[in-house]
N, C-alpha and C positions, 0 to 999 in steps of 0.2 A: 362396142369395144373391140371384138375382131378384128373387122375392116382394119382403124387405128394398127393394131397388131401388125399385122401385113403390110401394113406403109411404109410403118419403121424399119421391118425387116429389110423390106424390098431395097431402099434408101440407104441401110448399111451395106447391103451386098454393093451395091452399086457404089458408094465411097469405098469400098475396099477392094473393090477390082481397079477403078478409077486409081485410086492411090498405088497398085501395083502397077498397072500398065503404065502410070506418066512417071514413073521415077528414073534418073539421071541413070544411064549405062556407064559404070564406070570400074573398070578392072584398073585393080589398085595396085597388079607389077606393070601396069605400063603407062610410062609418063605421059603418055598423047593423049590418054584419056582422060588420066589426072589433069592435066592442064586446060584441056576440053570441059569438064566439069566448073574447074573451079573459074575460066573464064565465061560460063553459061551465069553460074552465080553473083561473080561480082559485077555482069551489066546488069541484073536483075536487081542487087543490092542502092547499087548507083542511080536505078531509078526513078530512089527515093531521094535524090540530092539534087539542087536544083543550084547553088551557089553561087556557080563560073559562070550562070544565064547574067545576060546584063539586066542591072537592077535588083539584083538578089544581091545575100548577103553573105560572101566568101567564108565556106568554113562551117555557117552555120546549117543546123537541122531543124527542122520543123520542131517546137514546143522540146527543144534542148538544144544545152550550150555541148555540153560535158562528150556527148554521143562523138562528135566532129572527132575530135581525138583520136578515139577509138577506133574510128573507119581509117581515119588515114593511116595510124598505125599496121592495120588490118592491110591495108593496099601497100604499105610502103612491104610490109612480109610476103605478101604476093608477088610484088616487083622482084621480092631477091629470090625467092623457091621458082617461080615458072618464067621469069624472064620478060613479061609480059609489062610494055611502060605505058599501054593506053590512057590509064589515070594518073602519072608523072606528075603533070601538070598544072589538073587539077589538084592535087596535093599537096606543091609547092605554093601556089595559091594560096589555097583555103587558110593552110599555116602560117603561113608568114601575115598574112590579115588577120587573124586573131591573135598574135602572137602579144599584143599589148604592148607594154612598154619592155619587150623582150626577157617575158616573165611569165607569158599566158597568162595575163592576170587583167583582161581588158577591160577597162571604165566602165562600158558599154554591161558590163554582164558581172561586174565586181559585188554588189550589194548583196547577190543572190547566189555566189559560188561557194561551194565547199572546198577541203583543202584537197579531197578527195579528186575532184572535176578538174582540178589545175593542174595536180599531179598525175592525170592520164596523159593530156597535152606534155606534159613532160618526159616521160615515156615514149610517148612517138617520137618526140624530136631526136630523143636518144637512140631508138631506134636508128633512125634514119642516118645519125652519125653513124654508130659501131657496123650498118652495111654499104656505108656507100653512094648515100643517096643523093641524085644533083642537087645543088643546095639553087639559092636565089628564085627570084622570081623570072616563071620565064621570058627570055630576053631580058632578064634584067641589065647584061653590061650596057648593053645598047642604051636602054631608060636609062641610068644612073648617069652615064657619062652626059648625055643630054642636060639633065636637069641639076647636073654638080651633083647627085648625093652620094651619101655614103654607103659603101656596099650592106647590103643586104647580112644583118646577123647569119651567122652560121649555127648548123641543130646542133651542137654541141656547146655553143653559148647560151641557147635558148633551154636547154635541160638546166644549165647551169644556173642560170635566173630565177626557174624555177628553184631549188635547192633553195638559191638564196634568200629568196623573200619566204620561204616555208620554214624553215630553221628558225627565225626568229619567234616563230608560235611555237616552238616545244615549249610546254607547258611543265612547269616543276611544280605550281601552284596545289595542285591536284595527284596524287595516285606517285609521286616523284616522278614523274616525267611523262610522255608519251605527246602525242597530235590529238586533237578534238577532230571530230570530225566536221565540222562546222568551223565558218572562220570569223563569225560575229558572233557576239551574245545574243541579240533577236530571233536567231536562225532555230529552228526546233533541232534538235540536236547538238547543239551546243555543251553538253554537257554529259556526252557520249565520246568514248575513245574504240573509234574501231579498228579488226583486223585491216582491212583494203586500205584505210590512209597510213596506216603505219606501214604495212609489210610492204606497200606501194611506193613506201619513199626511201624504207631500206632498201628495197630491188634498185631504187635510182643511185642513192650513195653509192652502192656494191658498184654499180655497173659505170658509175663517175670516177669511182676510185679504180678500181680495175685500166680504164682507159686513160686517166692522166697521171695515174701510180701519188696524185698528191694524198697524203695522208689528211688531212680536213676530211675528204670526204670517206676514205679508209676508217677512221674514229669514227666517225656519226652512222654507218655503219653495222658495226659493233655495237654502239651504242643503241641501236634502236631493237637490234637482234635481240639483246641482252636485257635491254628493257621490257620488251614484248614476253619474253620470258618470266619475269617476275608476275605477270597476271595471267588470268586463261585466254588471254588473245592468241597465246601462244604455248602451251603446254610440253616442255624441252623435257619432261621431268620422265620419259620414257613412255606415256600414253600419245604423246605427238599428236596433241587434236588443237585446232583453233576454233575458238569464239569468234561469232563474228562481233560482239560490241561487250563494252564493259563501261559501267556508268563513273562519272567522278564523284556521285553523291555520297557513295560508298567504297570509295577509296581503289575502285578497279576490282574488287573481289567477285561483287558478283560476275553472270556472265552470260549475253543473249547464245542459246547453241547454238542456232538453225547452222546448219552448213549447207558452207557453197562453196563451189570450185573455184573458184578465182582468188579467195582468201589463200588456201591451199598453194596457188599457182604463183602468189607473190611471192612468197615466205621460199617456196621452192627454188624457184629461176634466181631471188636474190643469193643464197644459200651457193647456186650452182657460180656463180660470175664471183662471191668470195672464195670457193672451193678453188679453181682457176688461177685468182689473184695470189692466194697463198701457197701455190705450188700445191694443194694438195693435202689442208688442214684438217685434222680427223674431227673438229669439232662441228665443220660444213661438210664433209664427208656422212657424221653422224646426224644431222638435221637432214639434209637431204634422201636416206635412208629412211630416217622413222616420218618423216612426210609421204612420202612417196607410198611406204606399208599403207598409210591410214588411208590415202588418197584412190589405193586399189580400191578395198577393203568398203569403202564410201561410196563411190560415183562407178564405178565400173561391174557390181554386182552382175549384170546381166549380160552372159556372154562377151566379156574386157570391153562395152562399148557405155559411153560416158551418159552419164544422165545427171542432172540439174535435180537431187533427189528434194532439195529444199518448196520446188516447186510446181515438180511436172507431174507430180504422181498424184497429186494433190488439185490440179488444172488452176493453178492459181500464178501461175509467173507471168510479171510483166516484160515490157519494154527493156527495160533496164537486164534485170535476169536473163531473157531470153539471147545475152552478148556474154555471158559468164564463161561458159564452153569453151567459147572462143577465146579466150584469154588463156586459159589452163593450156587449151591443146597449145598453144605456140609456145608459152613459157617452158612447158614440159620438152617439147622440140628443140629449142634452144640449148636447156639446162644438157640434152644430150652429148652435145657437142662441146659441151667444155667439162664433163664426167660421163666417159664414155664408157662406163660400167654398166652404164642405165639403158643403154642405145636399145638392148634386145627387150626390153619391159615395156619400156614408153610404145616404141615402135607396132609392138603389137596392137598394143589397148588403139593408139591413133589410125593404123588404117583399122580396125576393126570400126574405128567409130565415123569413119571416111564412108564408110560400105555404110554404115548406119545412117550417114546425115543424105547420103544419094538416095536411097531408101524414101527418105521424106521429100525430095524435089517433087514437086508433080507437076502437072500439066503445064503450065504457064512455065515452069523451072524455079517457081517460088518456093522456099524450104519451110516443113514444119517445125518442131523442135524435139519429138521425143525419139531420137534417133533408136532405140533398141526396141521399134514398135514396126515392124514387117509391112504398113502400109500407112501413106499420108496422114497425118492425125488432124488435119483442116486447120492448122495453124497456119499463118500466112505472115511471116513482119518482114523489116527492113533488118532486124537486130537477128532474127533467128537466120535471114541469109549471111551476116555478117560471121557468126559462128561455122556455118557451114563451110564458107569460103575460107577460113581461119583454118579450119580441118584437114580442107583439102591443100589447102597450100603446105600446109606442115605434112602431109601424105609424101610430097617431094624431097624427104630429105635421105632418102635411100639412093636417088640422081645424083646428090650434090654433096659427093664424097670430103672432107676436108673444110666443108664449112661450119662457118664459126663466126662468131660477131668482133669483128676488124679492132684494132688498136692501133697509132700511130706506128707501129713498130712492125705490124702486119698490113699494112694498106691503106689504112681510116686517114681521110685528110681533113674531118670538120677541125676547124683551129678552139684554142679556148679559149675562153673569157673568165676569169678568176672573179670578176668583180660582177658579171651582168646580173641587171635587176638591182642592181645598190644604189642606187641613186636617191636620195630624202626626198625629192620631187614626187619620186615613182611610189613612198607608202603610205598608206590610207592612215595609216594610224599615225602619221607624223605630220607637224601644220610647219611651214618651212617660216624663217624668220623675216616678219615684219619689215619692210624697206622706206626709208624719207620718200621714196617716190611711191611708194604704198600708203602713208598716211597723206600726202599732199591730195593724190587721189580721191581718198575718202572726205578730206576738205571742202574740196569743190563741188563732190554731189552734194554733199550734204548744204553748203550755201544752196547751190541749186534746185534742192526739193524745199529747204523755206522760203524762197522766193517765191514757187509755185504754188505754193501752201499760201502765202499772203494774197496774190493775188488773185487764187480760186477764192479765198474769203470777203473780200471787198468785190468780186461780181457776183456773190450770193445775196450781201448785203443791198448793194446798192444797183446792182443791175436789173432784179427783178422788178425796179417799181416804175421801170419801163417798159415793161413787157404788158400785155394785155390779158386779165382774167377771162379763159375760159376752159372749156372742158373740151376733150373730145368726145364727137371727132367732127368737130364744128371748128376747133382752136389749130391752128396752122402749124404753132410750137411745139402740141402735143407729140 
């Protein structure tokens, strides 16, 4: 047993210098190395994406739909904090090819989505409106004009679609209202309303209304704020904690706890885009406040740097979890800039947690995930560099004095679409109307397979007793 002893020892020492010596050099007052960092991570991140190869599949990621989204939104906030448009490209690509019937809601990947995975794709595109981001595919005037088509949807119609096709599942059936998280009955969770698809679609409302000032999406809004309120998805009632799920079987009362920062990071960033839109409403004033308290208070326990407490402490988070951080830290960045009250709060906990995720780069410059742990922790994903990257880009916003997420009236040029995504073609749940050239259609095959039918019968009957009995493999027929 000894020797054994001495192994392990030797093995830790050596992961733990190893993890100190390979991690990312990165002093967080100067932006050369901020930007040095966080473009070491996102070729590392990018890796893992193979999509723009010819023959692959634009957009998507290995064994997920949902992930796609998230990275590009991740890159499209890199593009606006360090300036950096290497993956532009790729971007506009990946997007505009899953973008479905300009709904994110693609055939190809419809049976098996949540409402949850449509409305990240939604998200990014709205991103991509409120900073600016080249829309079309590249070279698209060139192709379009060639081929006659029509220009390329814009990210502000494509948020839009989304909206519209998710609206029509608010569910009153259940709990008086709320999103399932799920968007079939089949689907296991179907009958689960959680924090992320709700707070996820009011962050989208907030930030549609906000940018087109129509009230539709101002009311829905409110509505979902105020909804979420009435169950523990959302607790306004001066504890300020979110549930991450609440079931319909039971009317929404119960309520799963685990926390996670990205529940948190929705409810926040929507909160800050209504605080903005209303000039400055004490009642998103007061949400944004007791979130923010809880949010310390939760994920920042250890020296102001962020921790994923639902899963790291415990060595149990996947794939999915190990992108959560990374949602929080930018929402949080954001919400800065349109409640500038917050700047000195957020600002600290984010480069503390910047120094924390460099911390976990190691050798190869691939990031671990438990950023307030002094050396590599031997994690290694595509999702925990996506957070890392998320960090550092939002470490940027001490450079980029006066920004703030665009509106038509401050620089934003995506145009809108009121209606995309409405089309009865485009929903699953609706069979569009029967046509005379529809049943003529079904006429003819149908003659057509009893024809086929008679005649496969009379060469069963009558053909075989031309044929010759034998067996194989002596028999030619056989």
């Amino acid at each position: 047993m000894l020797p054994c002893k001495w192994l392990r020892t030797l093995s830790v020492m050596i992961f733990m210098v190893k993890g100190a010596t390979g991690a990312l050099d990165l002093d967080i007052n100067d932006r050369d190395s901020i930007r040095a960092a966080a473009k070491i991570t996102a070729k590392n991140m990018m890796s893992y994406y193979d999509g723009h190869e010819p023959g692959q599949i634009p957009g998507k990621l290995r064994d997920t739909w949902w992930e796609g989204g998230a990275m590009f939104m991740t890159l499209i906030q890199y593009w606006y904090w360090t300036g950096d448009d290497t993956y532009n490209d790729m971007v506009r690509q990946g997007m505009l090819h899953q973008r479905g019937r300009n709904d994110f809601f693609p055939r190809n990947s419809s049976t098996y989505l949540g409402n949850d995975d449509q409305m990240f794709w939604g998200l990014a595109a709205m991103t991509a409106a409120e900073l600016g981001f080249p829309e079309g595919y590249p070279g698209a005037n060139e192709h379009n004009e060639k081929k006659k088509k029509k220009k390329d949807p814009s990210w502000l119609s494509l948020a839009q679609g989304v909206f519209n096709t998710q609206m029509p599942r608010w569910d009153e059936s259940a709990c008086g209202g709320g999103m399932r998280w799920q968007v079939w009955p089949y689907q296991g969770g179907y009958t689960t309303k959680n924090a992320i698809t709700n707070g996820g679609l009011f962050q989208l409302a907030a930030r549609l209304g906000r940018y087109t000032k129509n009230e539709t999406y101002i009311h829905w809004a409110e509505k979902i704020w105020d909804w979420s309120a009435t169950t523990p998805l959302l607790r306004a009632d001066g504890k300020w904690t979110i549930a991450d799920t609440t079931s319909v079987e039971n009317e929404c009362r119960d309520h799963g706890d685990q926390q996670w920062t990205y529940n948190y990071g929705a409810y926040i960033g929507g909160a800050a885009y209504m605080y903005d839109l209303t000039n400055g409403g004490k009642k998103w004033r007061a949400g944004i406040d007791g979130l923010l308290g809880t949010t310390w208070g939760e994920f920042f326990k250890v020296d102001n740097t962020m921790s994923e407490i639902g899963c790291e402490r415990s060595v149990t988070c996947d794939r999915n979890e190990d992108m959560f951080k990374g949602f929080l830290s930018s929402w949080l960045t954001f919400t800065t800039t349109m409640a500038p009250w917050t700047v000195d709060a957020v600002m600290l906990r984010i480069q503390q947690s910047a120094l924390g995720a460099a911390r976990q780069c190691h050798d190869d410059k691939s990031c671990g995930r438990r950023w307030n742990k002094d050396a590599w922790d031997g994690t290694s994903t595509m999702e925990s560099d996506m957070s890392a990257l998320s960090v550092f880009s939002s470490a940027m916003r001490p450079f980029k004095p006066g920004a703030q997420p665009m509106t038509p009236k401050t620089g934003a040029f995506s145009a809108s679409n009121p209606n995309a995504g409405m089309d009865e073609d485009f929903d699953p749940e609706k069979q569009r109307n029967i046509t005379d050239r529809d049943c003529a259609s079904a006429s003819l095959l149908t003659v057509l397979f009893v024809l086929l039918w008679i005649w496969g019968f009379i060469w069963t009957v009558f053909g075989n007793e031309q044929m010759p009995q034998c067996s194989p493999p002596s028999c030619p027929y056989a």
